[in-house]
N, C-alpha and C positions, 0 to 999 in steps of 0.2 A: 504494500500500500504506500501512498504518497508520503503520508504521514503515521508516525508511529501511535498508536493506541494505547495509552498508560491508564489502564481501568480501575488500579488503586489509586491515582493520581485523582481520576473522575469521581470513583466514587467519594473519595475525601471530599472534593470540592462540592456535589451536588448536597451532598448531609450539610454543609456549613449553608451555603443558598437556601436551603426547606428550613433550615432553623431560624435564617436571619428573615423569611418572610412569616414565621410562627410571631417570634419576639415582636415583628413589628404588627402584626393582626392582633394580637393582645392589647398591645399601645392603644391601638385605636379602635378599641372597643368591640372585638368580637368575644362572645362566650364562649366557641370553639371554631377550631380551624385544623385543616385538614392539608397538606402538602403533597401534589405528584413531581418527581422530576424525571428526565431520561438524559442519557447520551447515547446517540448509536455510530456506528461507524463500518461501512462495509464497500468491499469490490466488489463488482458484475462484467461480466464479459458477455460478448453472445457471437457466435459465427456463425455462417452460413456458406454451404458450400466450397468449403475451406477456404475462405475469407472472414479477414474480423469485421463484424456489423457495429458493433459497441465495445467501448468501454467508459465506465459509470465508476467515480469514488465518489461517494457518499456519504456525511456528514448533519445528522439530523439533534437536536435539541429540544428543550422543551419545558416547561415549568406549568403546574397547576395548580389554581388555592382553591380551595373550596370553604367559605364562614358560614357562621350560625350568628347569627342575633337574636336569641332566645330559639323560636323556633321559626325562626325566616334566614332563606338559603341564600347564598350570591357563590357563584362562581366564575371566574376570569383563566385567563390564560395565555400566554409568550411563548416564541422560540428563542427569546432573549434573555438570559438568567444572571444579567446585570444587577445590580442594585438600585440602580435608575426605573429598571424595567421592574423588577420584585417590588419594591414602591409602586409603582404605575397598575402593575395586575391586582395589589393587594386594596388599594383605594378603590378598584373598581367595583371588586366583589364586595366589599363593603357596603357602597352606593346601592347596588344589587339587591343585597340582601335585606335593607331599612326599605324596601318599596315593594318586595315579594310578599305574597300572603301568608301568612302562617300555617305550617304544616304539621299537626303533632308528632307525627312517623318521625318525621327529621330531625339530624343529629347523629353526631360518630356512635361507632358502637360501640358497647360497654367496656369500660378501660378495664375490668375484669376478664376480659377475652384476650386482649392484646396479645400478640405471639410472644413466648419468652424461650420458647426452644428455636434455634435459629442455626443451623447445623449450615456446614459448606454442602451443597447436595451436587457437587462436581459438574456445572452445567454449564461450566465457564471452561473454555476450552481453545483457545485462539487458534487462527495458524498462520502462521509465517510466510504468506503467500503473497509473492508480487506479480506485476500486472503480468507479465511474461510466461509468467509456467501456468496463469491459469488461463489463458490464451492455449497453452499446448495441451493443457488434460481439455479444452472445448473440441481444438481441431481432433484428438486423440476417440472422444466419443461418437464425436458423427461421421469421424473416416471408418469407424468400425462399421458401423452401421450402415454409411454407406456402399460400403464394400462387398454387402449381402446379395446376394443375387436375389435382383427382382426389385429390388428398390431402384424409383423411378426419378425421386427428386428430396430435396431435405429442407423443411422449416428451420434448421437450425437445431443447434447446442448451447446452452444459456452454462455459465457458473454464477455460483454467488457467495461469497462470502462475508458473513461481517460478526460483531460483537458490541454489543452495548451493557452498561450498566443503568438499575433505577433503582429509585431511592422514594419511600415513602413515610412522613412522620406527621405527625399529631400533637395535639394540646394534652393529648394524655400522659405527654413523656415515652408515647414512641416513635424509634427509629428504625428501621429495616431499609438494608441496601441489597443487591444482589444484583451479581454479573454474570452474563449469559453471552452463547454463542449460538449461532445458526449457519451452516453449509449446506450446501445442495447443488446438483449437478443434473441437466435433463437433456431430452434429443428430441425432437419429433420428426418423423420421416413419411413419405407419401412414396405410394406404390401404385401401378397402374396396370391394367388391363382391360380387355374389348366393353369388359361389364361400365370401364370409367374408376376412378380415379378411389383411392382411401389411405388416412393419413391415422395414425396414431402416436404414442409419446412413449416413455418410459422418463423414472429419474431414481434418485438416490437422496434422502435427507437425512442428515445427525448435526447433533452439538459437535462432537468430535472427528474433526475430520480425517483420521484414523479408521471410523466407522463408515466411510462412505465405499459404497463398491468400486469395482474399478471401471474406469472411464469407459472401454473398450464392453464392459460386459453388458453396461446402460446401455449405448448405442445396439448393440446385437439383438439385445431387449426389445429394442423398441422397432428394429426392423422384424423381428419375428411377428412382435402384435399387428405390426402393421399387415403384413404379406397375410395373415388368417384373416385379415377382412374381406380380402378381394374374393370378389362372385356372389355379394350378396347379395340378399332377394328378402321380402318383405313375408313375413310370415303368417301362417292362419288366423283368421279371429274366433276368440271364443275363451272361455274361461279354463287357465292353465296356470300349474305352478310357477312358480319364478326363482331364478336361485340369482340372487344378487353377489358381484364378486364381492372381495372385502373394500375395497376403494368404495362402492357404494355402499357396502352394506353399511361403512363408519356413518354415510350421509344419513341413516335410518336411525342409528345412537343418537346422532344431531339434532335430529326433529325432536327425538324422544325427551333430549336434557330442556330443549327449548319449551318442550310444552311443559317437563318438570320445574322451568323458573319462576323463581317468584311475582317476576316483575309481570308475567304472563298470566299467573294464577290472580293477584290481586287486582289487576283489571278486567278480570273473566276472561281471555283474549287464549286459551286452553280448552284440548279435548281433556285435558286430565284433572280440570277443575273437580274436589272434595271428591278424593279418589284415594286418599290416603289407606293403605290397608286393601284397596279392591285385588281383585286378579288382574293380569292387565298381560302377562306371558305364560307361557306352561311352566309348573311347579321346577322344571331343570335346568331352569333360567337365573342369573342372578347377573347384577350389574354393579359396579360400583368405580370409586376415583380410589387415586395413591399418591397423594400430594406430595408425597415426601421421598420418593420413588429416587433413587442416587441415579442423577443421568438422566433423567426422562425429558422430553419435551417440555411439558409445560408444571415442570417440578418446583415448589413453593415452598417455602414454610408458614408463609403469610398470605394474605388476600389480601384484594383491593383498598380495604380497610384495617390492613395490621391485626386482624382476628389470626389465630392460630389456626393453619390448615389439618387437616385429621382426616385418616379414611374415612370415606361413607359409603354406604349400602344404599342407593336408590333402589335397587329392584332385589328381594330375594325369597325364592322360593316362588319366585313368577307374580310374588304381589309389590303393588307397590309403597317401600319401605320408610322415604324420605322423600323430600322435596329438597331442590335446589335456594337457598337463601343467601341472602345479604342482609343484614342486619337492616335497614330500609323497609325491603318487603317480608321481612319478619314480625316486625311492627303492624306492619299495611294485614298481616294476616292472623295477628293476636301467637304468633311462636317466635323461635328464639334460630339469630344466624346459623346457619350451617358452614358458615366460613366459604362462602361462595361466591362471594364480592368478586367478580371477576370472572364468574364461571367457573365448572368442572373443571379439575387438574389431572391428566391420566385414565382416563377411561378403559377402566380392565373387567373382560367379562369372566363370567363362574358358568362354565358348564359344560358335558361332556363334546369331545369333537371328534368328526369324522373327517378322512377324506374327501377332498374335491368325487372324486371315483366314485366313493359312498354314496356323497349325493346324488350326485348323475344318478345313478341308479332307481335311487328314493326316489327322484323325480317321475324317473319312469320317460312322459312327452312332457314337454312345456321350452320355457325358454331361460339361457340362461343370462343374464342380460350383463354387458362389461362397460357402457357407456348411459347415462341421461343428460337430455336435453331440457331447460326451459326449467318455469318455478311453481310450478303448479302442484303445492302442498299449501291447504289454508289449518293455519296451526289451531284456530278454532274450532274447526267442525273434525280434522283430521283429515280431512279427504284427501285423496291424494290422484296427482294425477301425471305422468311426465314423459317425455318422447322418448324412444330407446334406442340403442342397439345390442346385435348382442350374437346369441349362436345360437340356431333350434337344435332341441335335441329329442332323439326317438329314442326308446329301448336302453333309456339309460346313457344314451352317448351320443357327442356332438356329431351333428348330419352337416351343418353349413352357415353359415352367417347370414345373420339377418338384419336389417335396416327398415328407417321410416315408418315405424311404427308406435305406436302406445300402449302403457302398462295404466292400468286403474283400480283402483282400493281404497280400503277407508285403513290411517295407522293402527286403529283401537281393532281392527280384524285381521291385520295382516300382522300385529305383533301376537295377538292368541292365535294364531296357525303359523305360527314358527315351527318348522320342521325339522329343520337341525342346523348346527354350527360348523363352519368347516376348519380345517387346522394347518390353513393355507393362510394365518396369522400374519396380516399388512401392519410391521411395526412402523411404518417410517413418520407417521403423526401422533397426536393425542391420544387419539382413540385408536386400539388394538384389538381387533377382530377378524375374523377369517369368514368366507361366504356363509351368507344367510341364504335359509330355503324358506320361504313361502306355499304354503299349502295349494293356495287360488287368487288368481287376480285377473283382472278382465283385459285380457290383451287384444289389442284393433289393430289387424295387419291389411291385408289382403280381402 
């Protein structure tokens, strides 16, 4: 990189900045106040056709206040973490908050929660990458790739690397900092035949780039997925299984935590409104987070609000166990935070798994679907609705690729006919899951 990234440096400095905008929100009359800051800093390459298309250094900042005035909100915010500027954001939430209405809900959350275990959870992981070598692992992934017989043309090879630290404190006397890193490496390629044209991707994510595959194996990846598309054709219509791979089946965890939030349950804005306790998956289902997971994605010891993060159980024994909270919509719903301010951390499922094979089989006919289009999920009613692609399968086993068509169900029915799990386990995000089977859902092809 351009510049060197000193994240003990950063972090020193942004604690001193959240403190010195605390001390001065007190001065001038807040009852409480709340501090976000960030630093990030990262490289991007991207090539195409063994040419470099980009390169990106990057350099983002950022400061947040958030006051109370008994119970009226104001919040401001800068990419400038001057003292000039922390004066200028901290007057304004001020202004903010003497003119907001009074909200009872509002206010930090109980300085009895505040995180006090604060552990290194190794998620900081730099690397030592100038612009030059990650220019050669880009041309390196999609000359593999393109070298595949039958690939026809190449979107490109992106790298990314970077590392930021943040910092969050309070009038309660907390502080919490943590420095983090992110790598990734992708390819997309297009392949062609009489049938017309099909492009697909592949990539590699970790903190550690150590952990990432090798360059050469992503491109080869992504030219295989790609070369299985070509010759497709639009499949039957009518009411058939579906086996989502894990790349979507994570999207299905998604919907599921989002209907679990709170911010979603205390506006009604939820199919899982006063569902606490109901059935909602089969008894050999179980869900939960692992905040504190050494290495993971989005591994915390704190939330949004300095509460102390802790496993939890949303779903077990296929009922549902917990809701997702912040101490906000804790309030908004007469319970108490779940240290959620921010979202689930780690999403790891509980239950037995099978082979991809396995499934195929379970399935029997249906489709297995590797790609959706469009947003047609309403997180209120559950419905669901979304474009697909993917591969029919007969007799337990893929026949051919299929395109331009739709998959349709309601969540609260296609999570009680979950059919099984598969232990083709896509670690490379938050959530870790392998294909989900589907019992029935209304597919419109042909």
């Amino acid at each position: 990189m351009a510049q060197a990234f000193d994240a003990a440096a950063q972090e020193k400095e942004l604690a001193a900045r959240a403190q010195e905008a605390l001390a001065l929100a007190r001065k001038l009359g807040a009852s409480e106040a709340e501090v976000g800051a960030s630093v990030d800093q990262g490289l991007g390459v991207s090539v195409r056709l063994g040419e470099v298309e980009t390169v990106e250094l990057s350099r983002d900042q950022g400061i947040a206040v958030t006051l109370y005035v008994g119970k009226r909100k104001g919040s401001a915010s800068s990419s400038d973490a001057s003292s000039a500027s922390i004066k200028a954001v901290v007057e304004k939430a001020l202004a903010i908050a003497r003119y907001t209405g009074e909200d009872p809900a509002a206010g930090l959350a109980e300085a009895s929660k505040m995180a006090t275990d604060l552990p290194d959870l190794k998620v900081h992981h730099p690397w030592a990458l100038d612009t030059e070598r990650a220019i050669e692992l880009a041309l390196a992934c999609e000359q593999a790739g393109r070298e595949v017989a039958g690939i026809h043309q190449s979107e490109g090879a992106s790298l990314s690397s970077g590392e930021g630290v943040r910092v969050y404190a309070n009038s309660h006397g907390f502080l919490g900092t943590q420095k983090g890193s992110s790598h990734s490496l992708s390819c997309m390629l297009i392949a062609q035949d009489e049938g017309g044209m099909q492009r697909d991707y592949d990539y590699t994510s970790a903190r550690d780039p150590h952990a990432l595959r090798d360059p050469a194996s992503v491109g080869r990846e992504a030219a295989r997925r790609t070369l299985r598309r070509l010759g497709a054709k639009r499949p039957p219509t009518g009411t058939f299984p579906v086996l989502f791979d894990p790349s979507l089946a994570a999207g299905l965890v998604g919907h599921l935590m989002g209907a679990l939030a709170g911010g979603a349950l205390y506006r009604e804005a939820s199919f899982l409104c006063d569902s606490l306790g109901q059935p909602l998956f089969p008894e050999w289902f179980g869900l939960g987070e692992r905040p504190m997971e050494i290495g993971a994605q989005a591994s915390s010891p704190f939330d949004g609000e300095g509460v102390q993060t802790r496993d939890n159980r949303f779903i077990e024994d296929g009922r549902i166990a917990s809701y997702m909270l912040s101490s906000y919509s804790a309030r908004r719903l007469g319970m108490s935070t779940t240290g959620n301010a921010g979202g689930a951390r780690n999403i790891r499922l509980e239950a037995p798994l099978e082979t991809l094979e396995a499934l195929l089989k379970r399935m029997g006919r249906g489709v297995l679907v590797t790609e959706l289009m469009g947003q047609g999920v309403n997180g209120v009613t559950g419905d669901y609705s979304r474009g697909a692609a993917g591969f029919w399968v007969e007799n337990g086993e893929i026949q051919y690729p299929v395109e331009e068509f739709t998959i349709a169900g309601n969540l609260k029915t296609m999570f009680a006919g979950l059919q099984g799990l598969g232990d083709d386990v896509d670690t490379r995000g938050s959530i870790h899951t392998g294909s989900w089977l589907i019992d029935a859902m209304t597919v419109a092809g042909s």
